[in-house]
C-alpha positions, 0 to 999 in steps of 0.5 A: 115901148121901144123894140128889140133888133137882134143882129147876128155877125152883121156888120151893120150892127152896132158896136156893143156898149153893154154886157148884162148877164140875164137867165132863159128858161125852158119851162115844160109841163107834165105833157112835156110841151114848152112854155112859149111867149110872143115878145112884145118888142120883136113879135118872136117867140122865145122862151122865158127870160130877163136880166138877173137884177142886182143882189139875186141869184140865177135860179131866183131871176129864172124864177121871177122872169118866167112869173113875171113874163108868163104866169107861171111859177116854176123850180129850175132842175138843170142848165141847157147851156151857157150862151155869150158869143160877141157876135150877137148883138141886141138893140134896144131903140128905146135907149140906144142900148146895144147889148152883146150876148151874155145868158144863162139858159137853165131847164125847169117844170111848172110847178103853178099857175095859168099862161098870161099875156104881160107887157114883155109877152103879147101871147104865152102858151104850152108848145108841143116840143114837135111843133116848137121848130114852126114858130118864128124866133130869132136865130140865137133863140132857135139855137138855145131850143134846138141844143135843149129838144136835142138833149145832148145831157151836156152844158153848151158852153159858148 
């Protein structure tokens, strides 16, 4: 597996040469804590997500994302914000592609299912929304979190 490299106004980054819209999710549970993985690509923690695939809607790649990274299986309730600054650059080195920002980050609750490694998530686990801020993650991630733990009721549109 290759690995993931965010680059934030860096002008080592390289030039943009994709645009794919993708969903994050921020699944909590009844305890209120958030589902969290450790990214297999970057060792980050971050929340749920993926690209949106060709003939799905949001909900349903928000849906199959987080079952797919976690094991858990979810019902989207809400939109934190709407996440597209070009300044944010994200390398694949397994195929060269260097993607700007482009993503959807929707709130949801666990409706099933238990937390489980997959091949995007060396570790899955609940997150008490206190302890959330200690994880490592990238700057954009932390961002996305933060606006949700603010809640400010509002979309972020940026």
């Amino acid at each position: 597996m290759g690995r993931r490299i965010d680059f934030y106004d860096d002008p080592a980054a390289p030039k943009p040469n994709s645009l794919v819209p993708s969903v994050n999710v921020v699944v909590t549970n009844e305890a209120g804590e958030v589902l969290m993985i450790r990214r297999s690509d970057n060792d980050n923690w971050a929340v749920p997500g993926g690209a949106i695939d060709l003939g799905e809607s949001i909900p349903a790649a928000a849906i199959r994302e987080t079952v797919e990274e976690t094991g858990i299986t979810c019902e989207i309730t809400g939109l934190v914000g709407t996440y597209s600054d070009p300044r944010h650059v994200i390398l694949y080195t397994s195929n060269g592609e260097a993607r700007q920002e482009f993503s959807l980050v929707l709130t949801a609750r666990a409706v099933g299912g238990e937390p489980t490694p997959s091949d995007e998530s060396r570790e899955v686990r609940w997150v008490p929304r206190g302890e959330v801020a200690t994880l490592t993650m990238d700057r954009s991630m932390r961002l996305r979190i933060e606006r949700y733990l603010a809640g400010e009721g509002k979309p972020y549109i940026g």
